[in-house]
mmCIF file of the C-alpha atoms, coordinates in Angstrom:
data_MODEL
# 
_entry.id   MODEL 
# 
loop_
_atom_site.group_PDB 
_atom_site.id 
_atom_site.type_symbol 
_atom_site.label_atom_id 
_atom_site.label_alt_id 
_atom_site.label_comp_id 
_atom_site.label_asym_id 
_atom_site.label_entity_id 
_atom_site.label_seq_id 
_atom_site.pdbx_PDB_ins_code 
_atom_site.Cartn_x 
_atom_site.Cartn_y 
_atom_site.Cartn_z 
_atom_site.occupancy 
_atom_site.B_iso_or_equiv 
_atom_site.pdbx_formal_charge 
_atom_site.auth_seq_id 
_atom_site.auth_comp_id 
_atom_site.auth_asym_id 
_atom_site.auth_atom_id 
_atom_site.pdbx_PDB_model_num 
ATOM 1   C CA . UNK A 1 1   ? 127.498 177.823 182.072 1.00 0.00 ? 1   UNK A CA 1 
ATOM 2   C CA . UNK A 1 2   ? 126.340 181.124 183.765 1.00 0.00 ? 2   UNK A CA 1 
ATOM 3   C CA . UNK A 1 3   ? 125.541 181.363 187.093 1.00 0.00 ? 3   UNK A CA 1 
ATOM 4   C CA . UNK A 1 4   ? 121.968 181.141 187.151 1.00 0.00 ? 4   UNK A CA 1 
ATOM 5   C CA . UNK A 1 5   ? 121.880 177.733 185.121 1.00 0.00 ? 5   UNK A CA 1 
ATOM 6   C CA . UNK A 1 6   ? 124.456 176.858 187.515 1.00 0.00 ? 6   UNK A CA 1 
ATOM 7   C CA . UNK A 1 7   ? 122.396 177.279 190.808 1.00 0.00 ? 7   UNK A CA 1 
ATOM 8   C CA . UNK A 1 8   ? 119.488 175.750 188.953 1.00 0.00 ? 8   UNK A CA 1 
ATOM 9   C CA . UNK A 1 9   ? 121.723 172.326 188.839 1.00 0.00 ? 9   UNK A CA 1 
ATOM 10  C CA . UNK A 1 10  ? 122.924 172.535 192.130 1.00 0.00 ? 10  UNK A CA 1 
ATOM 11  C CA . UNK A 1 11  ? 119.385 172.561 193.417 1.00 0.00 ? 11  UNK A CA 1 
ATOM 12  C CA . UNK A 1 12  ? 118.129 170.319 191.252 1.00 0.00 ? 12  UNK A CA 1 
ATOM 13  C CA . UNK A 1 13  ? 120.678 168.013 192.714 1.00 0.00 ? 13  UNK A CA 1 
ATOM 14  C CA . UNK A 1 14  ? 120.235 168.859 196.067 1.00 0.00 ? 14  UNK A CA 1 
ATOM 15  C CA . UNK A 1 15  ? 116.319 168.120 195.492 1.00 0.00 ? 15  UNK A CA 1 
ATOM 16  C CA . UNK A 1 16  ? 117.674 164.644 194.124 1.00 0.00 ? 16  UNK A CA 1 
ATOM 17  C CA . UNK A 1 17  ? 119.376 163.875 197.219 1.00 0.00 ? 17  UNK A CA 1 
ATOM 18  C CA . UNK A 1 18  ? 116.869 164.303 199.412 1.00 0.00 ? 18  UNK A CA 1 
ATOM 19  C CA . UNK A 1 19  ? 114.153 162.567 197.511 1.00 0.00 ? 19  UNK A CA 1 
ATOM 20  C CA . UNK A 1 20  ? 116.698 160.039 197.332 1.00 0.00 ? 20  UNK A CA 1 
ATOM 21  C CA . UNK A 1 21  ? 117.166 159.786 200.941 1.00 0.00 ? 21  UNK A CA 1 
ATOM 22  C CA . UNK A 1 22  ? 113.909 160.324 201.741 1.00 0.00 ? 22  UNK A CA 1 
ATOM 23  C CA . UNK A 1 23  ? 113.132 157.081 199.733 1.00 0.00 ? 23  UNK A CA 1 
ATOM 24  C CA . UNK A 1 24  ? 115.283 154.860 201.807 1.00 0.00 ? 24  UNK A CA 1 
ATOM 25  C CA . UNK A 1 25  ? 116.127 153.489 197.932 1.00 0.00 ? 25  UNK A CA 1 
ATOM 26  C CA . UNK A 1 26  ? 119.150 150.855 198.033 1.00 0.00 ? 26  UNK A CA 1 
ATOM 27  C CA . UNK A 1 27  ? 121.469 153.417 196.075 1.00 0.00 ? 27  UNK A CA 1 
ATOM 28  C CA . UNK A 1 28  ? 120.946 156.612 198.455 1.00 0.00 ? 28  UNK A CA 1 
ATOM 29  C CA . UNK A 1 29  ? 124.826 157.826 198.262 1.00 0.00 ? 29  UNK A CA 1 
ATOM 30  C CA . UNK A 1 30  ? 124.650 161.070 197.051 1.00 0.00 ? 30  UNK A CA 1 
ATOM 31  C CA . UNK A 1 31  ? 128.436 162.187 196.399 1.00 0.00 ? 31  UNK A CA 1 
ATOM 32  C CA . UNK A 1 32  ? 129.789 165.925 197.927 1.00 0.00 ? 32  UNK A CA 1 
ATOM 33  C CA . UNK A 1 33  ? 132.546 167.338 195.510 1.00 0.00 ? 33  UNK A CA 1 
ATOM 34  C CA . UNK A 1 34  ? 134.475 170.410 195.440 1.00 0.00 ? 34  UNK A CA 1 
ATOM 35  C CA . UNK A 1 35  ? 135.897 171.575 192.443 1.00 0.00 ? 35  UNK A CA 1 
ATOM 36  C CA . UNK A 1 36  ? 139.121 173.407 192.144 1.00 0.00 ? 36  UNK A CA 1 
ATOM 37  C CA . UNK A 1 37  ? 137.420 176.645 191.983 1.00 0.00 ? 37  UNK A CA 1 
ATOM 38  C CA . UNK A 1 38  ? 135.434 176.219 195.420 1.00 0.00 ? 38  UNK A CA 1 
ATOM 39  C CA . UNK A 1 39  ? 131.978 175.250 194.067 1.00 0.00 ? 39  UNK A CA 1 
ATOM 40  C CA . UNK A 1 40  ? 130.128 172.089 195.585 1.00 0.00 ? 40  UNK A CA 1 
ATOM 41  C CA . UNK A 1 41  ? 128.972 169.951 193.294 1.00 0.00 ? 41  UNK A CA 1 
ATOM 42  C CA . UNK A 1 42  ? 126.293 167.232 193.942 1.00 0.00 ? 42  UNK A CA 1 
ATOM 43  C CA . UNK A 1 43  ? 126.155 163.571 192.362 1.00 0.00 ? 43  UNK A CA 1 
ATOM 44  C CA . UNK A 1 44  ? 124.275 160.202 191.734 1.00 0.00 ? 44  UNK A CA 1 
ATOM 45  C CA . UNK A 1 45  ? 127.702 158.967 190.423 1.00 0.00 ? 45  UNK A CA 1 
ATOM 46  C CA . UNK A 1 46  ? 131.387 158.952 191.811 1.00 0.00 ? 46  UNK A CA 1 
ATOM 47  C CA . UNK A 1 47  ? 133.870 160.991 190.001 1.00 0.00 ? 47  UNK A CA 1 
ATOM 48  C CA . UNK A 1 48  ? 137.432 160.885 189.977 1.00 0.00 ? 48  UNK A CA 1 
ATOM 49  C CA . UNK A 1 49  ? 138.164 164.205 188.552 1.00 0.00 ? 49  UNK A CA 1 
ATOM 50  C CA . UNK A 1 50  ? 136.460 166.636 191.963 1.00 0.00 ? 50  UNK A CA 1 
ATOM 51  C CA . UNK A 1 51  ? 137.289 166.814 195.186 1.00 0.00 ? 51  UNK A CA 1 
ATOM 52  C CA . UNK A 1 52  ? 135.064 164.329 197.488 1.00 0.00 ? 52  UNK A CA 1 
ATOM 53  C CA . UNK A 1 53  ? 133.851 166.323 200.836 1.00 0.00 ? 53  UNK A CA 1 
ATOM 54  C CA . UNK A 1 54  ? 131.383 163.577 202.196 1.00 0.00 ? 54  UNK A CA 1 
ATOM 55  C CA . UNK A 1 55  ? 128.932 161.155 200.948 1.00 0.00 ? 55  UNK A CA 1 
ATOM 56  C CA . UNK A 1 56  ? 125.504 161.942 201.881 1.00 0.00 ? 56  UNK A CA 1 
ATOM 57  C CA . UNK A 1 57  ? 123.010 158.669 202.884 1.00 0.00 ? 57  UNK A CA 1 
ATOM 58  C CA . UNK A 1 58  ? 125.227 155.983 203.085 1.00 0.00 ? 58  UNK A CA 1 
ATOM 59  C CA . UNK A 1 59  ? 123.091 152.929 203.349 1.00 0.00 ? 59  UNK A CA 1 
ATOM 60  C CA . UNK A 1 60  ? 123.482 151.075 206.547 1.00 0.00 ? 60  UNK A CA 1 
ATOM 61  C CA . UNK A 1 61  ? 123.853 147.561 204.579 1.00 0.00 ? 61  UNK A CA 1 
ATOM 62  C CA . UNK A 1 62  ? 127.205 148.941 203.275 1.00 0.00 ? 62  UNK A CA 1 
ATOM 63  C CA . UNK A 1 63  ? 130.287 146.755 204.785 1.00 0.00 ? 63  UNK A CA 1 
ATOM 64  C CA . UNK A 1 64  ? 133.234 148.856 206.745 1.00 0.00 ? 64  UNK A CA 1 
ATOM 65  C CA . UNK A 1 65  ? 135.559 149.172 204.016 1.00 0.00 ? 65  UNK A CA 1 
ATOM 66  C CA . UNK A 1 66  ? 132.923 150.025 201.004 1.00 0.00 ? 66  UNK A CA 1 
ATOM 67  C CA . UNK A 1 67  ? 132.206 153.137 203.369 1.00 0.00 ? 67  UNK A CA 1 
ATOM 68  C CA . UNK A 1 68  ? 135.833 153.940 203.560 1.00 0.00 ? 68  UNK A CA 1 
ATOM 69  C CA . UNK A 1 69  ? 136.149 153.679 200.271 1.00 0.00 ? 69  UNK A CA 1 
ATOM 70  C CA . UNK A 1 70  ? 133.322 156.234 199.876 1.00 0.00 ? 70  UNK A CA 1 
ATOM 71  C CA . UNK A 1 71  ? 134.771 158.550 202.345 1.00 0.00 ? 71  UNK A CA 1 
ATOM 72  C CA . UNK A 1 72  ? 133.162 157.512 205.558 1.00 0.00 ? 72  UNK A CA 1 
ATOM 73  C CA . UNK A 1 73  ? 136.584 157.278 207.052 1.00 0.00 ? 73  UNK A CA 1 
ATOM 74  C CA . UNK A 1 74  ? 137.293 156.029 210.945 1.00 0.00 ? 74  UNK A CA 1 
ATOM 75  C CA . UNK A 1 75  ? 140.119 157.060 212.440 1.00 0.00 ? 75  UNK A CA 1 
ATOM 76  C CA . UNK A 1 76  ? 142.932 154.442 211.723 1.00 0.00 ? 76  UNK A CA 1 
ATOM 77  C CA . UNK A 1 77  ? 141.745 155.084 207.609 1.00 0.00 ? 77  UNK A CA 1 
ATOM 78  C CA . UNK A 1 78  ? 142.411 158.671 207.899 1.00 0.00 ? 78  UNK A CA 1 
ATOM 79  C CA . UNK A 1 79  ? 145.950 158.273 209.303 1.00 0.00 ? 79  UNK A CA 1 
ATOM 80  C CA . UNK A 1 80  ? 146.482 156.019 206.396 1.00 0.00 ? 80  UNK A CA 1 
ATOM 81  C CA . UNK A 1 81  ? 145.150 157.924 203.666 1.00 0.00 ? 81  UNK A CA 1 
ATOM 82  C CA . UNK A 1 82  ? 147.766 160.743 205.299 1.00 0.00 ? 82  UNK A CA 1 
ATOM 83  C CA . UNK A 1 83  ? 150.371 158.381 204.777 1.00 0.00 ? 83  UNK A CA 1 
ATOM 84  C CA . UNK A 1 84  ? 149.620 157.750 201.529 1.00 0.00 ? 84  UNK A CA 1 
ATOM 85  C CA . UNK A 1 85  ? 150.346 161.337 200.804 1.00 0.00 ? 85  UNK A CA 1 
ATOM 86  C CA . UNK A 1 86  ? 153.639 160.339 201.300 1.00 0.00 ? 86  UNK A CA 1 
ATOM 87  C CA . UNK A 1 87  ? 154.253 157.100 199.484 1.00 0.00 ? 87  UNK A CA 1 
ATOM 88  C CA . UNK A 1 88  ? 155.842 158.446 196.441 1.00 0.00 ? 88  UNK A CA 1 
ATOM 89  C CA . UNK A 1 89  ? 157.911 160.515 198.161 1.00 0.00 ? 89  UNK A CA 1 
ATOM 90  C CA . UNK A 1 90  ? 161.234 158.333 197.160 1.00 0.00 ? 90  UNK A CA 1 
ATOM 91  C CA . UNK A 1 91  ? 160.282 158.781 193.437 1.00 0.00 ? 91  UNK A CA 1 
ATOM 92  C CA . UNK A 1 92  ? 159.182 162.557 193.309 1.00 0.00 ? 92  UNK A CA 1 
ATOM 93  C CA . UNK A 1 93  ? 163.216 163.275 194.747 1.00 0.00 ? 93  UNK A CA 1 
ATOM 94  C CA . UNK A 1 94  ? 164.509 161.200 192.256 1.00 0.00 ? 94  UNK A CA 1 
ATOM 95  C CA . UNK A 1 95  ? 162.820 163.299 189.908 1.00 0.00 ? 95  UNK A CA 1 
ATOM 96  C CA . UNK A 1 96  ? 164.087 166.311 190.876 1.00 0.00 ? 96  UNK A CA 1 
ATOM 97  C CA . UNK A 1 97  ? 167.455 165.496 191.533 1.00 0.00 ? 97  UNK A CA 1 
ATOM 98  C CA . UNK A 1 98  ? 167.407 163.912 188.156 1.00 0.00 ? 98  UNK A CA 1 
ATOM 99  C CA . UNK A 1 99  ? 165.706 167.012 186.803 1.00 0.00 ? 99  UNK A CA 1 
ATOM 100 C CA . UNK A 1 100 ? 167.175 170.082 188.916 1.00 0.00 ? 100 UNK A CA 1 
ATOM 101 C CA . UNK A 1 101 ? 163.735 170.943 190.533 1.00 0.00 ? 101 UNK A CA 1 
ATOM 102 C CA . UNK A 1 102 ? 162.606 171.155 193.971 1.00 0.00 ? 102 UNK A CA 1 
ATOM 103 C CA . UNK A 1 103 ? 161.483 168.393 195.339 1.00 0.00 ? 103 UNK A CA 1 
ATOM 104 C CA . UNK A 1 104 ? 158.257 170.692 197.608 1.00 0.00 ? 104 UNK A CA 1 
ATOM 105 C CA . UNK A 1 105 ? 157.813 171.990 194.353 1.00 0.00 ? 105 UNK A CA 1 
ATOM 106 C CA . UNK A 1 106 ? 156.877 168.863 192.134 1.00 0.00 ? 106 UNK A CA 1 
ATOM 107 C CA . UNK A 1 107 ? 155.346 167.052 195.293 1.00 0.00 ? 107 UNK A CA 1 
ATOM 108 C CA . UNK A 1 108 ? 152.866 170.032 195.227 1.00 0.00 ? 108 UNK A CA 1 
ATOM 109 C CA . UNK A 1 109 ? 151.841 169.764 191.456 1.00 0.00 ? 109 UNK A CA 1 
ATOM 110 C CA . UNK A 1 110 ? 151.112 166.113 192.443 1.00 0.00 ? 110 UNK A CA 1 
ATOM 111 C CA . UNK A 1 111 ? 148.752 167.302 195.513 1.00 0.00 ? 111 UNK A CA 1 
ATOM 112 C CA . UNK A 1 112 ? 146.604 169.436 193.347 1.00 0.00 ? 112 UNK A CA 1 
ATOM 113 C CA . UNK A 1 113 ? 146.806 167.345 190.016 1.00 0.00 ? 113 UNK A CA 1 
ATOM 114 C CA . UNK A 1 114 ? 145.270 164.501 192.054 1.00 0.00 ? 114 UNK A CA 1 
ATOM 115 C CA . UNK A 1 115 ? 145.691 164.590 195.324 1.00 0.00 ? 115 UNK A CA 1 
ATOM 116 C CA . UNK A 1 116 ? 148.246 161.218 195.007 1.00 0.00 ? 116 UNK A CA 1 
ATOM 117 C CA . UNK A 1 117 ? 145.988 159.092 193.150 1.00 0.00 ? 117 UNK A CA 1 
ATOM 118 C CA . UNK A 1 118 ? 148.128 156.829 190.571 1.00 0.00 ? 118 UNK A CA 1 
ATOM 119 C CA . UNK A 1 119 ? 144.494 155.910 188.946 1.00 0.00 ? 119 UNK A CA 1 
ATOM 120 C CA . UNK A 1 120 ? 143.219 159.255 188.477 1.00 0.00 ? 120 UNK A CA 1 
ATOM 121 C CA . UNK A 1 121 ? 141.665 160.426 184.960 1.00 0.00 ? 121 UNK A CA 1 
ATOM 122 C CA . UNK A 1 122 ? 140.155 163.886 184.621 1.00 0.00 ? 122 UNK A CA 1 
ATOM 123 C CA . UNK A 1 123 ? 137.175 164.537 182.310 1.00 0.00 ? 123 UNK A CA 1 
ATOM 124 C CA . UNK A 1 124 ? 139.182 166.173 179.499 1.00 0.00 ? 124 UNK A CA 1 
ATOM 125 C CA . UNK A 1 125 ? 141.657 162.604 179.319 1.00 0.00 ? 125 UNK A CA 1 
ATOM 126 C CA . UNK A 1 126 ? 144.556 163.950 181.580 1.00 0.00 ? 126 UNK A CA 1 
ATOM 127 C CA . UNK A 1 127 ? 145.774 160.747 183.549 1.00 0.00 ? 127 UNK A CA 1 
ATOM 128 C CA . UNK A 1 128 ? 148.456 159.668 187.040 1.00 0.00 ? 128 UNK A CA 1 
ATOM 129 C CA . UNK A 1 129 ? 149.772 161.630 189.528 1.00 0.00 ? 129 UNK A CA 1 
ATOM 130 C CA . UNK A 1 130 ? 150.380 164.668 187.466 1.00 0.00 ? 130 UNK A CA 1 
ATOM 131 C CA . UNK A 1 131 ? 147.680 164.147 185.582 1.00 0.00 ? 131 UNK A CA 1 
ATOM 132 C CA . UNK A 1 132 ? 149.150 163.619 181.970 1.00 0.00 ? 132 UNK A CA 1 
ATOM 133 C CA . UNK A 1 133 ? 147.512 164.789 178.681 1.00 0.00 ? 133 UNK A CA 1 
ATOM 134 C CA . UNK A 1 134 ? 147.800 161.914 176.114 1.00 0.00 ? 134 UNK A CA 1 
ATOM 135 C CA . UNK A 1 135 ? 150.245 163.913 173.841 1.00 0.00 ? 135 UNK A CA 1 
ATOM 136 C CA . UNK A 1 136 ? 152.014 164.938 176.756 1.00 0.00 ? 136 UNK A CA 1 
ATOM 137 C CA . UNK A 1 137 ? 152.724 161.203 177.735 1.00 0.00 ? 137 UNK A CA 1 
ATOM 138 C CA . UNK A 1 138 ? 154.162 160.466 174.627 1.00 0.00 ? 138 UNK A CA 1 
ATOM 139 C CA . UNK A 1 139 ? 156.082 164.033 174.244 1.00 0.00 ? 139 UNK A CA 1 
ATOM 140 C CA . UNK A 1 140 ? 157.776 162.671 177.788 1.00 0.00 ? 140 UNK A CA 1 
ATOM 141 C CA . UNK A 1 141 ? 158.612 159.019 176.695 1.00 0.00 ? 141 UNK A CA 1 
ATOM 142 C CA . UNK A 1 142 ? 155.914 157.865 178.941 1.00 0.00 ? 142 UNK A CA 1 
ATOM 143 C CA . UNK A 1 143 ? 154.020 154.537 177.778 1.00 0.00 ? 143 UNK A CA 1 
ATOM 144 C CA . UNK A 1 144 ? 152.161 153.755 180.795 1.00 0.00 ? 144 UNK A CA 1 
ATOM 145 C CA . UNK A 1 145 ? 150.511 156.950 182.439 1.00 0.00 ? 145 UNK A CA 1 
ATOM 146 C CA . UNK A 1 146 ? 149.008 154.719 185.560 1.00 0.00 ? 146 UNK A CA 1 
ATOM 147 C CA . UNK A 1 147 ? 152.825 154.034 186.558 1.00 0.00 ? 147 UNK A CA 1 
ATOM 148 C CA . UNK A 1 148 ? 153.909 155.951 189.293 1.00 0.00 ? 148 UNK A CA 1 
ATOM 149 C CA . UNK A 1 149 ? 157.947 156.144 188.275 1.00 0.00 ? 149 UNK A CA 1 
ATOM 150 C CA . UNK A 1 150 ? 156.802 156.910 184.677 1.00 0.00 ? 150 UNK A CA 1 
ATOM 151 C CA . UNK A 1 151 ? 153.994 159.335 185.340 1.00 0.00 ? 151 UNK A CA 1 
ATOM 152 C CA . UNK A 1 152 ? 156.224 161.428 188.393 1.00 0.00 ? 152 UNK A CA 1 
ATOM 153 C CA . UNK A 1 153 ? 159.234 161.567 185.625 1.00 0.00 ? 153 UNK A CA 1 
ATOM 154 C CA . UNK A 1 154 ? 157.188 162.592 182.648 1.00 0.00 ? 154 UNK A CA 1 
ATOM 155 C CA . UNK A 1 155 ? 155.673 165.171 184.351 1.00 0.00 ? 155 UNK A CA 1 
ATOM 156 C CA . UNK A 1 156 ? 158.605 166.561 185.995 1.00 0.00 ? 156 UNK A CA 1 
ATOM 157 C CA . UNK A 1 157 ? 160.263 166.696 182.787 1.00 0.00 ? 157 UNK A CA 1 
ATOM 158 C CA . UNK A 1 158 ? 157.797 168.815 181.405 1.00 0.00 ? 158 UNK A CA 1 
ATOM 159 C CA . UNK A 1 159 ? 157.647 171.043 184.338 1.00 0.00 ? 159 UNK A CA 1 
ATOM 160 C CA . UNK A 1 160 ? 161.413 171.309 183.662 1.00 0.00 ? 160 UNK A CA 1 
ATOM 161 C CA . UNK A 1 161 ? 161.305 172.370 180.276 1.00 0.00 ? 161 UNK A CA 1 
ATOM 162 C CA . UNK A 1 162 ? 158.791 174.736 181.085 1.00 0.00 ? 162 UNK A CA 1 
ATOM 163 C CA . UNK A 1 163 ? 161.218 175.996 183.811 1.00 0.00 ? 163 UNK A CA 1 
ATOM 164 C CA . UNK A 1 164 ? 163.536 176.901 180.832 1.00 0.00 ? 164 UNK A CA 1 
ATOM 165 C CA . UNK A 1 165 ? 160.668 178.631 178.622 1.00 0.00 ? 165 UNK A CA 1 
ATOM 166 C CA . UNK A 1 166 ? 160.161 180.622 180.932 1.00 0.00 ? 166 UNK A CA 1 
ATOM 167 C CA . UNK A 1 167 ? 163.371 181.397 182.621 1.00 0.00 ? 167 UNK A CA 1 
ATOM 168 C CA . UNK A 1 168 ? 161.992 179.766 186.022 1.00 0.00 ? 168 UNK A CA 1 
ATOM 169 C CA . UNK A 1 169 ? 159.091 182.180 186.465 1.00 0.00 ? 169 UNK A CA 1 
ATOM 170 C CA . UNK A 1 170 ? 157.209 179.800 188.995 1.00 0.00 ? 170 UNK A CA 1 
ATOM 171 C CA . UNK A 1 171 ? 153.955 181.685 187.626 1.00 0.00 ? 171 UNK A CA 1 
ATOM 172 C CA . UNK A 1 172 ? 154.237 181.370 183.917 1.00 0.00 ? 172 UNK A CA 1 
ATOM 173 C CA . UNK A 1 173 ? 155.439 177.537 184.435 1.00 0.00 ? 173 UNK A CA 1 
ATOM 174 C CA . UNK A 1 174 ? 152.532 176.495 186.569 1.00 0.00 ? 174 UNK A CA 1 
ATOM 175 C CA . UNK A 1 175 ? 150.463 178.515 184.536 1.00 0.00 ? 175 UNK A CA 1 
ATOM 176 C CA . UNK A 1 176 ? 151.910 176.896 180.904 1.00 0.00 ? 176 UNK A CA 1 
ATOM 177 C CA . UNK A 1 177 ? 150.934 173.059 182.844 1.00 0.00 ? 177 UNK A CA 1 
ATOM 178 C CA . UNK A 1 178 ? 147.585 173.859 183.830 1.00 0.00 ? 178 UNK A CA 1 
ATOM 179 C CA . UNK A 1 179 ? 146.575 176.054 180.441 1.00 0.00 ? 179 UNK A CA 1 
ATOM 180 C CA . UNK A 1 180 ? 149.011 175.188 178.007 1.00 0.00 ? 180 UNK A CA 1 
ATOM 181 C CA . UNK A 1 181 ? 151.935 177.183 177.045 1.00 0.00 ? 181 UNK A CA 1 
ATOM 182 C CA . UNK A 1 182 ? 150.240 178.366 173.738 1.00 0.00 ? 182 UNK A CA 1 
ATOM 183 C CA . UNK A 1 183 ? 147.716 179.894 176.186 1.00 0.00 ? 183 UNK A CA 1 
ATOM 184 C CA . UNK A 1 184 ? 150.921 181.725 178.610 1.00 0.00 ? 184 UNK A CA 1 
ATOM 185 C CA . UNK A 1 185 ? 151.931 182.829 175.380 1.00 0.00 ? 185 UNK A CA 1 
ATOM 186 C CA . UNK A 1 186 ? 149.088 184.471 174.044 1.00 0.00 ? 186 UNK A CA 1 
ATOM 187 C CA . UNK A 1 187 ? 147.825 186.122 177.168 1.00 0.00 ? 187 UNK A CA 1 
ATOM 188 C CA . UNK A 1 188 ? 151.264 186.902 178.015 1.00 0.00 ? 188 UNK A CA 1 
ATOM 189 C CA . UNK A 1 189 ? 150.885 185.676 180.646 1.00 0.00 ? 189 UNK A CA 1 
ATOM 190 C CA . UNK A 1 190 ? 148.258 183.729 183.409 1.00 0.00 ? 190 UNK A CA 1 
ATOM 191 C CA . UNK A 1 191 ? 145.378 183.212 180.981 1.00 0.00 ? 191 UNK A CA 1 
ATOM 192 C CA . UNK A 1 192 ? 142.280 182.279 183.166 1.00 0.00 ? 192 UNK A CA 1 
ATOM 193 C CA . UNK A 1 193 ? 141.009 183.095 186.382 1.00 0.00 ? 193 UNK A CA 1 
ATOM 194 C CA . UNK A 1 194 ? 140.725 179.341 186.864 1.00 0.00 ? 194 UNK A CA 1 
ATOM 195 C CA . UNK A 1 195 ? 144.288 178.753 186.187 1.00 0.00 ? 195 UNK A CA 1 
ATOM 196 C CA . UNK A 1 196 ? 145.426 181.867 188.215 1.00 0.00 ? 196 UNK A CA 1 
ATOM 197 C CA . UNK A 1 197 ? 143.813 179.707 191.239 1.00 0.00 ? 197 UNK A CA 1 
ATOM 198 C CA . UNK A 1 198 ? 145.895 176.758 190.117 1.00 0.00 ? 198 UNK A CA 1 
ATOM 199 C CA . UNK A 1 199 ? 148.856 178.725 190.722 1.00 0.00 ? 199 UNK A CA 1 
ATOM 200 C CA . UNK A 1 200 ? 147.839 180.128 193.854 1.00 0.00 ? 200 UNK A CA 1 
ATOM 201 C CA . UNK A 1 201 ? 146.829 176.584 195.395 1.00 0.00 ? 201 UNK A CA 1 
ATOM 202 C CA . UNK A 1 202 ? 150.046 174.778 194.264 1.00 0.00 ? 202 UNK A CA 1 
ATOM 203 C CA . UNK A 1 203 ? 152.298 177.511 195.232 1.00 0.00 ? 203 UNK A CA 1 
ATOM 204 C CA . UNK A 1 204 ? 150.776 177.722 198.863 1.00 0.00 ? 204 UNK A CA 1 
ATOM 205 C CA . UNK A 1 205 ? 151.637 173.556 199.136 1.00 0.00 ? 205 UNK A CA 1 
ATOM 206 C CA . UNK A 1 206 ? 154.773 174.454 197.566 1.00 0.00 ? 206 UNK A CA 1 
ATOM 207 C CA . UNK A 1 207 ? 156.156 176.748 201.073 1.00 0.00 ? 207 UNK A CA 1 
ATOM 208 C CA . UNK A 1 208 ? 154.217 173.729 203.348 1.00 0.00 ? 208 UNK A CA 1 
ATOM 209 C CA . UNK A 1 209 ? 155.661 171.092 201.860 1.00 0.00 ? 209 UNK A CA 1 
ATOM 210 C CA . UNK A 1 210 ? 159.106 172.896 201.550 1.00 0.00 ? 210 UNK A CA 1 
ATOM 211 C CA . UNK A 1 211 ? 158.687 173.692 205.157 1.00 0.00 ? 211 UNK A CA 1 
ATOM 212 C CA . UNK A 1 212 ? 157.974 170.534 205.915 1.00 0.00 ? 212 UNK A CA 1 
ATOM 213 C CA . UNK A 1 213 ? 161.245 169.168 204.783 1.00 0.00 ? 213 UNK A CA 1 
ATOM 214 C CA . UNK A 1 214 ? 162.824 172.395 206.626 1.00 0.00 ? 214 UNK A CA 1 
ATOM 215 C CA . UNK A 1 215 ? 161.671 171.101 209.984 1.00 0.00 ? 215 UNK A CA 1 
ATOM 216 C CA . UNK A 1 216 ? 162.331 167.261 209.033 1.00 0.00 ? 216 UNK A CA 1 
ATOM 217 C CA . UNK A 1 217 ? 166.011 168.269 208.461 1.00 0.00 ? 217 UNK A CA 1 
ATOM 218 C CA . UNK A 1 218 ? 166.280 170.506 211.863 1.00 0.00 ? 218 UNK A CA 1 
ATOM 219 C CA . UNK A 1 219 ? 165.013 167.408 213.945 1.00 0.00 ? 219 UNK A CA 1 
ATOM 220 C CA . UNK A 1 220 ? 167.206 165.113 212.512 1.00 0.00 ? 220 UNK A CA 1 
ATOM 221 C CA . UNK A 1 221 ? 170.403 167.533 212.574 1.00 0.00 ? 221 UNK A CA 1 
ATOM 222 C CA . UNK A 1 222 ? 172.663 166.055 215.278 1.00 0.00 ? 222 UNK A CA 1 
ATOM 223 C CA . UNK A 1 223 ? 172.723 168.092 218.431 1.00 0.00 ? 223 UNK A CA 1 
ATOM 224 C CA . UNK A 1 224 ? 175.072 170.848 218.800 1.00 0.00 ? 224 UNK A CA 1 
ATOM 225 C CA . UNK A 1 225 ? 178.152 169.406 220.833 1.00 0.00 ? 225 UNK A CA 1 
# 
């Protein structure tokens, strides 16, 4: 889609919002997404697949937690969605101990493939945590996608063999999971501009989770006698 046709749905959208909330109509959510390459993106409908920014015109009749669940978040729901960031954490190190990768590393595929959601399914059929293609899945020896332990080891495996395609060139392997090594190959290297943001994004989580886990280990170092 070319730019123009693109603003032309993003204010036709934004037109639908506010006649929408203008309305008072029982349905007047209108859902604020970002997609991976920075544009907003306006919707009638939740999506799994974009990044949700805020819902626009909650209805007041909503109950507490259906506006959580939309994104109206208090306080205590924010700490725990943090948390949540970190609930797989036990899993993602058995992965890479099991597959010789760092353990920053994998958690921050996982962060951009779907921001921790076990449930998530992108447009094009990838599904889990690190958002497994079909084929993929059953490359991997994974039968159930939507399990964590499954999903976190299949993907890491594949990461891991793309580690030894490409001689642990952080760039080409990211690159080969978000486009495809066919694509890496034929391009010789990064393919899109889309996946050349992929890279960027996961490799920035990559040095804050990694120092993360540098500072966890300095505060629980025992003092120096």
């Amino acid at each position: 889609m070319n730019h123009g046709a693109s603003s032309l749905v993003r204010i036709g959208l934004l037109c639908l919002a506010l006649i929408v909330l203008a309305t008072g109509s029982a349905r007047a959510e209108i859902y604020k997404y970002e997609t991976e390459e920075g544009e907003v993106v306006l919707s009638t409908e939740k999506r799994d697949d974009l990044k949700l920014i805020e819902v626009l015109g909650v209805s007041p009749k909503r109950s507490k937690s259906e506006s959580t669940a939309t994104g109206e978040l208090s306080s205590r729901s924010k700490v725990k969605i943090n948390a949540d960031q970190n609930a797989h954490d036990h899993l993602i190190r058995e992965a890479a101990a099991a597959y010789g990768l760092p353990f920053a590393f994998i958690k921050a595929v996982v962060k951009i493939e779907s921001n921790f959601n076990t449930h998530a399914v992108s447009r094009v059929g990838a599904m889990g945590l690190m958002q497994l293609m079909p084929a993929t899945a059953e490359d991997m020896g994974v039968t159930d996608a939507f399990d964590a332990r499954q999903n976190i080891f299949g993907g890491t495996k594949y990461l891991r063999m793309m580690a030894n395609k490409y001689n642990g060139d952080i760039n080409l392997v990211l690159a080969a999971y978000n486009a495809g090594p066919g694509n890496v190959d034929k391009y010789e290297g990064i393919p899109f501009e889309s996946t050349r943001g992929y890279v960027q994004k996961v490799y920035s989580w990559y040095k804050e989770y990694e120092s993360l886990e540098s500072q966890a280990t300095t505060e629980s170092a025992p003092p120096a006698p």
